[in-house]
VEXDO-475790 format. One line per field, with one value per residue (C-alpha): x, y, z. Coordinates in nm, 2 decimals, padded with zeros to 4 digits. Each point is the difference from the previous one (the first is absolute). Example, Ala and Ser with C-alpha at 12.3 -4.5 7.8 and 13.67 -1.06 7.14 Angstrom:
<recs>
xx = (01.23  00.14)
yy = (-00.45  00.34)
zz = (00.78  -00.07)
</recs>
This chain:
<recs>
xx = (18.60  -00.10  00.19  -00.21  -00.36  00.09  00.06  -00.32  -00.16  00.17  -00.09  -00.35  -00.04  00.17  -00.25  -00.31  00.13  00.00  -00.38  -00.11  00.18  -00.08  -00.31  00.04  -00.32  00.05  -00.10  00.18  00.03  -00.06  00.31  00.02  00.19  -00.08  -00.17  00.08  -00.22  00.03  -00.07  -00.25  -00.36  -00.22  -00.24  00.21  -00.06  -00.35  -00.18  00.10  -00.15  -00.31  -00.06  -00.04  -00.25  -00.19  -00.01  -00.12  -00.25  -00.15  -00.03  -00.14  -00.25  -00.12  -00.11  -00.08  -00.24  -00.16  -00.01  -00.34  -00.15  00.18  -00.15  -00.32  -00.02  00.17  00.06  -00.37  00.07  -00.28  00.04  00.10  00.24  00.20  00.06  00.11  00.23  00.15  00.08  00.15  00.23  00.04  00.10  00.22  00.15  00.13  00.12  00.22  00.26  00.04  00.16  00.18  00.16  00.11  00.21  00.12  00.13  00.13  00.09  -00.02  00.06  -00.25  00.14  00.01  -00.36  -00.12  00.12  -00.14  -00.34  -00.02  00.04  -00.25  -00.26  00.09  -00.08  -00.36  -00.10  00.14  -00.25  -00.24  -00.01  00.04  -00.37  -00.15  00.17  00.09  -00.40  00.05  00.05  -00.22  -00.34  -00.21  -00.05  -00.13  00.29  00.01  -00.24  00.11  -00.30  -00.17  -00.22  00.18  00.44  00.09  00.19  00.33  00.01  -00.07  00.24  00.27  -00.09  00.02  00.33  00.18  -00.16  00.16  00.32  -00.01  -00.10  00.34  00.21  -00.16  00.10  00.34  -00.02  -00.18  00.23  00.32  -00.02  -00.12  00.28  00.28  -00.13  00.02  00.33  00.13  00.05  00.24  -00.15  00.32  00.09  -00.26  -00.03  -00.13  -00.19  -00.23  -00.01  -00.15  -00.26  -00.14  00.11  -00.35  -00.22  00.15  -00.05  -00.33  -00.04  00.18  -00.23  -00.31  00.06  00.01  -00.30  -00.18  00.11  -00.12  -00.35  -00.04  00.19  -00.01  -00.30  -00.18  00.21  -00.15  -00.36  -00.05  00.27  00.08  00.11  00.32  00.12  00.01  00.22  00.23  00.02  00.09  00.29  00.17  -00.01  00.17  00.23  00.14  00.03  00.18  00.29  -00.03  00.10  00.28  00.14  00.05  00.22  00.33  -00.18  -00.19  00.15  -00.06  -00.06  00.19  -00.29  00.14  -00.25  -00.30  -00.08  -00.21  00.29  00.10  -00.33  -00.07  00.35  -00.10  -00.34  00.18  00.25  -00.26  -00.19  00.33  00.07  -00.34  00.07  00.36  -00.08  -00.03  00.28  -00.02  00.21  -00.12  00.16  00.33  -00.01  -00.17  00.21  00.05  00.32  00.27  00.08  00.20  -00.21  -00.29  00.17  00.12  -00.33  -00.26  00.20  00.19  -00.19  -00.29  -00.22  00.00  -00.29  -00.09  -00.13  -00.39  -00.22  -00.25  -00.07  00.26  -00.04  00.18  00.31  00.08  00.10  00.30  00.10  00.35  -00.04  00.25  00.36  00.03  00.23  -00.04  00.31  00.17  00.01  -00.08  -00.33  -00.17  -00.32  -00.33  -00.25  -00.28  00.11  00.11  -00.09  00.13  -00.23  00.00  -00.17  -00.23  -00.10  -00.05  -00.26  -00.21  -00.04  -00.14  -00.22  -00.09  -00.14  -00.27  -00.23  00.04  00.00  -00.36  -00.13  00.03  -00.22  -00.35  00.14  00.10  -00.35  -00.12  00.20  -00.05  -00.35  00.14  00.10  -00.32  -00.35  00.16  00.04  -00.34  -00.14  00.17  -00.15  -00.36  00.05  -00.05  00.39  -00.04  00.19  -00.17  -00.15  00.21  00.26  -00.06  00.24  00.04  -00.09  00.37  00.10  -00.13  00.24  00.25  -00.14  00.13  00.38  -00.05  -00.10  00.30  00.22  -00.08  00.02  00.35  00.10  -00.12  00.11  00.37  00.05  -00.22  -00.14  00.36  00.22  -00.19  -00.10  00.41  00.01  -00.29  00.07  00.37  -00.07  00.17  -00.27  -00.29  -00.22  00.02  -00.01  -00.30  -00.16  00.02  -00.20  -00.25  -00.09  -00.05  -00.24  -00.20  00.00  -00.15  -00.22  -00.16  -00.03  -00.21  -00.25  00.02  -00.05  -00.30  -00.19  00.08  -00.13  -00.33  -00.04  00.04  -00.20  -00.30  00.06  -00.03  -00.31  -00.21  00.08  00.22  00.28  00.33  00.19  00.34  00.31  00.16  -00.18  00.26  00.24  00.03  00.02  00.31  00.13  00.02  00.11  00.29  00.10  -00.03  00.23  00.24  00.07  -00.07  00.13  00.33  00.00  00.01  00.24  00.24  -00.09  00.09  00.27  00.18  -00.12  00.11  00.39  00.19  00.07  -00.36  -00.19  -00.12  -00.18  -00.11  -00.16  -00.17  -00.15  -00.18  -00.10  -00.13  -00.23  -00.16  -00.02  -00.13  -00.24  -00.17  -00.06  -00.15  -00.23  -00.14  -00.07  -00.15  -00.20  -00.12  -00.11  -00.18  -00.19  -00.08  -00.08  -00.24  -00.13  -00.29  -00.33  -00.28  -00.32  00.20  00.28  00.30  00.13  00.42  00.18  00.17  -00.29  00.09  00.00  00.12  -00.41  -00.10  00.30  00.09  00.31  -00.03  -00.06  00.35  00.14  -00.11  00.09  00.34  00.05  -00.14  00.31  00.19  -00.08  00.07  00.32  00.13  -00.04  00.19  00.29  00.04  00.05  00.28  00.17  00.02  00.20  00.22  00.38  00.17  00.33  00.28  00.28  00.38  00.27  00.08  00.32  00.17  00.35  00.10  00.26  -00.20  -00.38  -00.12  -00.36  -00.15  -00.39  -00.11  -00.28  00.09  -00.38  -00.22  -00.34)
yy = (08.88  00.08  -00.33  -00.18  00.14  -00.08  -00.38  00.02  00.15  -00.25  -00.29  00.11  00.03  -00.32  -00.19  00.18  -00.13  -00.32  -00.01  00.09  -00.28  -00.25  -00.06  -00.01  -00.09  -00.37  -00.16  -00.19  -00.10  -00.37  -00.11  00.12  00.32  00.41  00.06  00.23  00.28  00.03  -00.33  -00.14  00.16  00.26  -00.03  -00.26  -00.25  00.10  -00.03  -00.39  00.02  00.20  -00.26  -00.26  00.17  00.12  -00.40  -00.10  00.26  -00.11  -00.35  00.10  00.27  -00.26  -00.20  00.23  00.17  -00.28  -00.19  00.08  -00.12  -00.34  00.00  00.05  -00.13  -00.30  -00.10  00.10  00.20  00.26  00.40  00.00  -00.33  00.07  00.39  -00.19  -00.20  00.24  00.19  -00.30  -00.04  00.36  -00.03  -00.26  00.14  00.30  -00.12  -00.21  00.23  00.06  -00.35  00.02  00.34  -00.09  -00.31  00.19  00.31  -00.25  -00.33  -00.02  00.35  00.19  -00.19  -00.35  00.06  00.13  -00.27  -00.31  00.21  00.00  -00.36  -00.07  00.29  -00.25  -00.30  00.16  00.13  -00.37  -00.19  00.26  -00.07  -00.36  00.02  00.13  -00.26  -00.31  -00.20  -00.13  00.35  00.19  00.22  -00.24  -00.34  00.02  00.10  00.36  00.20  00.27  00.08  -00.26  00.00  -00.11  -00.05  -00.34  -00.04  -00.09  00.32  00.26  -00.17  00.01  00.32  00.15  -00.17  00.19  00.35  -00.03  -00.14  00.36  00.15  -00.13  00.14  00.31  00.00  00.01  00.12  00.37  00.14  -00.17  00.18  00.31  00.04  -00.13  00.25  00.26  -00.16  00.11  00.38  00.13  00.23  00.17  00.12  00.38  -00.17  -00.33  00.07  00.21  -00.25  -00.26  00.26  -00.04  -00.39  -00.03  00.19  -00.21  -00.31  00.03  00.13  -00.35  -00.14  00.10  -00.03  -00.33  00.01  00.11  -00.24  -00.27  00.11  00.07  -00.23  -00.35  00.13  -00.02  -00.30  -00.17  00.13  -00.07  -00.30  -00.22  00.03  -00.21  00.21  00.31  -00.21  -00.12  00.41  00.08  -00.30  00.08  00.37  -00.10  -00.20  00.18  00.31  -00.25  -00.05  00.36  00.09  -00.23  00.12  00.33  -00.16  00.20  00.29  00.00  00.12  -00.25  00.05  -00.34  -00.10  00.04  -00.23  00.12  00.37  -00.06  -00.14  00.41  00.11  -00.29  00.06  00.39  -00.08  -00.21  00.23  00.29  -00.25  -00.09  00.34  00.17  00.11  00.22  00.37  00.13  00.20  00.42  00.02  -00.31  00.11  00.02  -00.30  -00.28  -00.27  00.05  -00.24  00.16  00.09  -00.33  -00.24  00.12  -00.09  -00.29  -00.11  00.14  00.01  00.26  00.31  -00.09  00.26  00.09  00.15  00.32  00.00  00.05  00.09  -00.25  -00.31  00.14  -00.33  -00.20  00.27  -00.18  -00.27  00.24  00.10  -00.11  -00.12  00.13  -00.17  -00.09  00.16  -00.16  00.16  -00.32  -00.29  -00.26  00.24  -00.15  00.11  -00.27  00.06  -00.09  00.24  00.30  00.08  00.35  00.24  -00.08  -00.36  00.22  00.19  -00.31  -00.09  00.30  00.01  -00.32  00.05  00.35  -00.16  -00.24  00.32  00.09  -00.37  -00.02  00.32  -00.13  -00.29  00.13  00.15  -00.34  -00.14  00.27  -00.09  -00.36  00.04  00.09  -00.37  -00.14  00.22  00.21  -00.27  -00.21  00.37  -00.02  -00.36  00.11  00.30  00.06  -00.05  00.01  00.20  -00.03  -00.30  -00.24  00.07  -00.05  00.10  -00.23  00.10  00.02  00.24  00.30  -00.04  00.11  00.39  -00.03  -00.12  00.27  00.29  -00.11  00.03  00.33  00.12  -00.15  00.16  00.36  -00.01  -00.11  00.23  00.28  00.04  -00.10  00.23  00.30  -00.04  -00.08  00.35  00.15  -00.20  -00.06  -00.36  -00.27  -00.18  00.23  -00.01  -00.28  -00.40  00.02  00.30  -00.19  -00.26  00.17  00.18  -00.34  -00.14  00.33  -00.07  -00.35  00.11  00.20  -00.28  -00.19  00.25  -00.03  -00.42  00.06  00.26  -00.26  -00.28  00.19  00.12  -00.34  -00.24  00.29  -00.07  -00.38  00.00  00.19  -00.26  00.27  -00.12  -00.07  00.28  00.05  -00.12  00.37  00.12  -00.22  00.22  00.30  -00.16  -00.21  00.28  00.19  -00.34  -00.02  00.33  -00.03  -00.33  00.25  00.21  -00.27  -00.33  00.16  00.19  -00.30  -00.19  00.26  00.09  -00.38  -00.05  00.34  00.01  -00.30  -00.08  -00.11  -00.37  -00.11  00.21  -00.33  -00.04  00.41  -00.07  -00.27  00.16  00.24  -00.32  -00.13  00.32  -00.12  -00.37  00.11  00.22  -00.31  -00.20  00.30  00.08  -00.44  00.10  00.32  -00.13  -00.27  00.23  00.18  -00.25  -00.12  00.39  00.02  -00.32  00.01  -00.15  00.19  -00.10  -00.34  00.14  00.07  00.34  -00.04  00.28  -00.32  -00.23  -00.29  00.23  00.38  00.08  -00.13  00.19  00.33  00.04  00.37  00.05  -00.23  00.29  00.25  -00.17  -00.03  00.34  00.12  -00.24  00.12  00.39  -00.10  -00.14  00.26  00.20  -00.20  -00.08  00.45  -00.03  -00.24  00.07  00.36  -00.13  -00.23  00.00  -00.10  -00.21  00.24  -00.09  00.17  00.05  -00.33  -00.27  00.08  -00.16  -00.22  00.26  00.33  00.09  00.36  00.06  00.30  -00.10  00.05  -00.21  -00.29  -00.12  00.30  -00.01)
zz = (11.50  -00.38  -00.08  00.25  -00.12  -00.43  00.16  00.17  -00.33  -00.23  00.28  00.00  -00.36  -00.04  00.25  -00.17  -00.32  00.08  00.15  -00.34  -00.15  00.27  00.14  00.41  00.11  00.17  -00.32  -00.21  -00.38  -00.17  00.10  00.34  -00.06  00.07  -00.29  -00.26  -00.03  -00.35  -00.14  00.31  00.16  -00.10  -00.29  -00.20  00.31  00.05  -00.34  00.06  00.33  -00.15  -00.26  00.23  00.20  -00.32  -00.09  00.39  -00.01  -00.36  00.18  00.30  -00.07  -00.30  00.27  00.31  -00.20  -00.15  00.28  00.14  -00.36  00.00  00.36  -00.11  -00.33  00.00  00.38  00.04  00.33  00.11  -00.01  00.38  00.00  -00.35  00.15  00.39  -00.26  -00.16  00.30  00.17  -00.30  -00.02  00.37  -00.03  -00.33  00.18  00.38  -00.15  -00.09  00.38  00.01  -00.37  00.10  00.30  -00.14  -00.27  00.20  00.26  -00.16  -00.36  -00.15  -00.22  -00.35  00.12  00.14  -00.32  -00.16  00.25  -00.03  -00.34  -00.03  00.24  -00.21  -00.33  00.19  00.11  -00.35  -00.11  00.21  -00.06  -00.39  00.06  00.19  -00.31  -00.26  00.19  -00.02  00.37  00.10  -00.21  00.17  -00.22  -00.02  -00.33  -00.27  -00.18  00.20  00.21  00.25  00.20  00.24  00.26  -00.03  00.10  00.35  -00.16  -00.20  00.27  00.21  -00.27  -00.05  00.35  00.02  -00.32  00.12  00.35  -00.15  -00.24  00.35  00.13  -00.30  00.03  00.37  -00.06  -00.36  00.09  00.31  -00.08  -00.42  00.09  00.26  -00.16  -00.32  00.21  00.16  -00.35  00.08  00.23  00.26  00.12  -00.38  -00.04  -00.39  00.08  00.27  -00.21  -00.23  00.24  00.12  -00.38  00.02  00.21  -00.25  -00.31  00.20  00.04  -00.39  -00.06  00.25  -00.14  -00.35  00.07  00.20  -00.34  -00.25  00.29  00.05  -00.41  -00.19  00.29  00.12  -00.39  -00.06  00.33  -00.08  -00.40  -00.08  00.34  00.35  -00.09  -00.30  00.25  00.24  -00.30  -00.05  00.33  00.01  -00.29  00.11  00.31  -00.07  -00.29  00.29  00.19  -00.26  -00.04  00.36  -00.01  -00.29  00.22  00.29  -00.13  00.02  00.33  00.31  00.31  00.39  00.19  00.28  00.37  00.22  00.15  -00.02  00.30  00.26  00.01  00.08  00.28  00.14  00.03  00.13  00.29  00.08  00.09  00.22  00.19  00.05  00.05  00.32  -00.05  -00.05  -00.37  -00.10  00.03  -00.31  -00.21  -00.33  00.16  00.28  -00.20  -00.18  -00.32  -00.20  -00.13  -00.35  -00.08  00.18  -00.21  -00.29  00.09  00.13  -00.24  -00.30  -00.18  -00.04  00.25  00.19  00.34  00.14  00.23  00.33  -00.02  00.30  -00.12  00.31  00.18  00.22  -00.29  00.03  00.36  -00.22  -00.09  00.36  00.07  00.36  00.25  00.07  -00.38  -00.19  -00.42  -00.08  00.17  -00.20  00.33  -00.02  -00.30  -00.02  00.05  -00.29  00.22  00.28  -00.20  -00.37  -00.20  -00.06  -00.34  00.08  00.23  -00.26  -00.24  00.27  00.02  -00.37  00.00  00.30  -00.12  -00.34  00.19  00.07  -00.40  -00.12  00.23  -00.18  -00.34  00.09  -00.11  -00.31  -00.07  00.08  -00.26  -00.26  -00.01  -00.13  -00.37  -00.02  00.13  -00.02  -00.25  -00.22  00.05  -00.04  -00.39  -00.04  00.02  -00.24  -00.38  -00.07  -00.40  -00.26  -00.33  -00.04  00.02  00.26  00.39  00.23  00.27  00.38  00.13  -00.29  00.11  00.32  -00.28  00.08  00.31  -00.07  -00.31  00.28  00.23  -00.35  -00.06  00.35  00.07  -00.38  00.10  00.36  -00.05  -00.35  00.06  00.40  00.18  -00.19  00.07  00.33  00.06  -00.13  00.21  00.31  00.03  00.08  -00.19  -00.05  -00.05  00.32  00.24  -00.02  00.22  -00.16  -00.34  00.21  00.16  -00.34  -00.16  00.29  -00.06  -00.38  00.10  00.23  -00.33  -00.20  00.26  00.04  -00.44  00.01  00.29  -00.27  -00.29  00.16  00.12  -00.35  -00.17  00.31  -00.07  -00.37  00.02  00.25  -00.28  -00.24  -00.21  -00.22  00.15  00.05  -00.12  00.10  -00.05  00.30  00.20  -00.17  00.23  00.33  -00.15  -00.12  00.31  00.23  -00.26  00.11  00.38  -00.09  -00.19  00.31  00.30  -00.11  -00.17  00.33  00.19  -00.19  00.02  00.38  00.14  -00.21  00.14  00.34  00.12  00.11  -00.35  00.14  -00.01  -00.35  -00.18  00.38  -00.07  -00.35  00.20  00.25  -00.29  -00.13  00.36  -00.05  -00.29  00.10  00.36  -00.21  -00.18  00.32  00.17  -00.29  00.02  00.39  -00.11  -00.26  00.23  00.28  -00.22  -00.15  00.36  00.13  -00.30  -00.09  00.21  -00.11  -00.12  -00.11  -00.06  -00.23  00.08  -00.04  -00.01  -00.18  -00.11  -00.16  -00.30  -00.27  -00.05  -00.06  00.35  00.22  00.05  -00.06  -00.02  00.36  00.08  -00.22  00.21  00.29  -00.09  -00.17  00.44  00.13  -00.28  00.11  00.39  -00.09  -00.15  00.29  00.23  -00.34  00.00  00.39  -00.01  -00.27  00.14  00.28  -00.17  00.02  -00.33  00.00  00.12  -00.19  00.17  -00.29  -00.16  00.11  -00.36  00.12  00.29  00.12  -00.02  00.13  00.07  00.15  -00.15  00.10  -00.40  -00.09  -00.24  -00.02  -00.18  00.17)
</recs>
């Protein structure tokens, strides 16, 4: 008997051994082999994957934030239309990641999607700085000027064209990066999986330093020397990233896409309507279907979760029910995926369906937020924005406070906040994904009731004939929505990559995306029913909180109404994220010949 347990010792020490030498986690290594942990993942893989993003963010914050100036400057587009415009391409921008995330998790893999977007980004910035060089495609018909009073037809075609083509790389560049960054840490090893909760905050350092160096160095560049110069920035950037991220292909550990991650959810969804009518279990935990140990493994791929039963839409658990006269233990009784699913595909469901009331709730603060890229920023144009005497800062620069705000936020948080609240709370990862995102839609919420107190002061200030205010009163309420950013967009990054079932996270970072690009088509409605709500004639004028100029609206009053729907919100967020069920994660398939359920959480809420 003492012989027997030193074998099991020595076999167990033996297996755990080899898991920290291997990395059994379904991925695999650049030539198609388990990766070893020593040489592949972690932070040497993801620096290369953070440099990228650092590039793509310089490029696309250099224009996003600009954008509304070109719009009005040189396209010659009204207040009201360039802001519409902006959205739409905002929109646009940030749905189609939906699409590139669901070819990449299903077709192409996370790398080879990277690398088709990133083509398709250089191609758009290509065309983009051709329409400001090439004279048959320039704004002007006139050589050397760069305003006009109205852009040829040929250039605002061209150039509508190269922004939705960088919309397009973004689509599949944004979900199908951050993912397979994240991809890069193993979340069964106690060691890396602490290191991926801080692989959010860093991203989103990497992220927004990027973010500053496009709206101060492009931004000046587009401002004070050409538009075309800050697209020859923004290319070379880019594509030098590019070669960068290739150059880390040895190191990067890869996930080898498996079809549709939406087949499993239809096939449960169909199953539970077949067999609606058969009685749910009285012991559900014990008399659902759940696959053995080595099917798992075989299936999902070595060291792939199973998941707990959950009481959640119980109605989906019929899905499970192993209607009577079968017996799966014989092999004629081969089980139909879209009459019976595991409870691990059941559960794959629920977390998807559960994340629709969430993904809803975020709307508004998305609306909220959008306004730092559009009134924000028109707000800065109409501003004293001088140092000295002979430096202006340009209108998009001061969005720089923001990413700067979300820096310092993500800094403190991840070295200073997270450790000791692991301490005071026991938690791994401080307080809650959804507590870190309610805390940020509070922070914004703040910073709205800021920008409608700035904007009263300065429209006041303006109407007396005063001088211009300056641009530094803008600073606070950036400050403050770099913050909320700092606790709700990491928060949601890391919240739909984690919650949803491992086949289908580029499709997760999406759907936090979708929340942003949903956000920007609400705010055009919003802004257009507001301008028709209050718009109404008086005395022969028009009194729109949205007139041609900043000095004949009132924007201060869209502030407070959104900081009201922002308030209201927040409510209804609390309540639901009060009642929602995390991902239940059983004890991990580790080998294809041994499985023990002990029920412990693998997912830290």
């Amino acid at each position: 008997m003492e012989i027997e347990h030193d074998i099991e010792q020595k076999r167990g020490a033996s297996k755990a051994a080899d898991r920290q030498t291997w990395v059994y986690d379904s991925s695999v290594d650049y030539k198609g082999r388990i990766p070893l942990r020593a040489s592949t993942g972690v932070w040497r893989a993801a620096l290369f994957i953070i440099a990228i993003e650092f590039s793509e963010r310089l490029s696309y914050y250099g224009i996003a934030t600009n954008l509304i100036s070109y719009l009005t400057k040189v396209l010659d587009q009204d207040l009201k239309t360039a802001a519409k415009n902006v959205n739409y391409w905002l929109g646009v921008t940030t749905i189609m990641p939906l699409l590139g995330g669901f070819m990449a998790d299903a077709y192409l893999g996370r790398f080879r999607t990277v690398l088709v977007s990133s083509i398709i980004y250089l191609l758009g910035l290509g065309l983009l700085t051709m329409s400001q060089y090439v004279p048959s495609l320039t704004s002007c018909e006139e050589d050397g000027r760069q305003y006009c009073s109205r852009a040829t037809k040929v250039h605002e075609i061209v150039f509508f064209v190269a922004m939705y083509m960088i919309s397009v790389g973004t689509g599949g560049h944004k979900p199908s990066l951050e993912s397979f960054g994240a991809d890069q840490f193993d979340d069964s090893h106690p060691e890396e999986r602490r290191k991926r909760m801080s692989y959010f905050n860093w991203w989103s350092f990497g992220l927004c330093s990027g973010l500053v160096l496009g709206v101060t160095v492009v931004v000046y560049v587009q401002d004070f020397v050409s538009w075309g110069a800050g697209d020859i920035i923004m290319m070379a950037v880019m594509a030098i990233s590019t070669v960068i991220f290739l150059i880390g292909s040895p190191f990067y550990r890869y996930r080898v896409a498996k079809g549709s991650p939406l087949t499993p959810m239809a096939q449960v969804l169909v199953a539970a309507f077949l067999k609606r009518k058969l009685p749910y279990p009285s012991n559900p935990a014990h008399e659902l279907y759940q696959v053995h140990a080595t099917t798992a493994a075989d299936q999902r791929g070595t060291h792939s979760a199973l998941l707990g039963h959950t009481t959640k839409l119980r109605f989906l658990d019929k899905a499970a029910i192993v209607e009577t006269g079968k017996d799966l233990q014989q092999p004629s009784q081969k089980e139909n995926p879209w009459r019976l699913a595991t409870v691990t595909r059941v559960e794959e469901t629920k977390l998807v369906v559960n994340m629709v009331p969430i993904w809803l709730a975020c709307l508004v603060f998305g609306i909220c937020i959008d306004q730092t890229a559009t009134f924000f920023i028109k707000q800065a144009s109409v501003m004293d924005r001088k140092l000295g005497t002979h430096f202006t800062i340009p209108p998009a620069t001061i969005y720089s406070l923001a990413a700067i705000g979300m820096i310092i936020t993500v800094t403190i948080y991840d070295r200073v906040v997270v450790p000791f609240l692991r301490r005071a709370t026991g938690n791994e990862r401080g307080i809650s994904i959804l507590q870190r995102i309610g805390i940020g839609m509070a922070v914004v919420i703040v910073g709205l009731i800021c920008a409608a107190l700035v904007e009263k002061k300065r429209l006041v200030n303006s109407l007396q004939g005063s001088a211009p205010m300056s641009v530094f009163w803008l600073a606070p309420q950036f400050l403050i929505f770099g913050i909320g950013d700092g606790f709700a967009l990491v928060g949601l990054q890391e919240y739909f990559y984690d919650q949803v079932p491992e086949t289908m996270r580029s499709l997760g970072i999406a759907f936090y995306l979708s929340v942003m690009g949903a956000s920007n088509f609400l705010s055009s409605l919003l802004i257009t029913a507001v301008d028709h709500v209050t718009g109404k004639s008086i005395n022969g004028r028009r009194s729109s909180w949205f007139g041609k100029d900043l000095d004949s609206s009132r924007l201060d009053n869209f502030y407070w109404l959104l900081a009201a729907m922002g308030g209201i919100n927040l409510c209804v967020y609390m309540f639901l994220s009060s009642r929602y069920a995390y991902k239940n994660v059983e004890k991990r398939v580790a080998d294809a010949d041994s499985y023990e359920c002990d029920g412990s959480v693998g997912a830290i809420p």
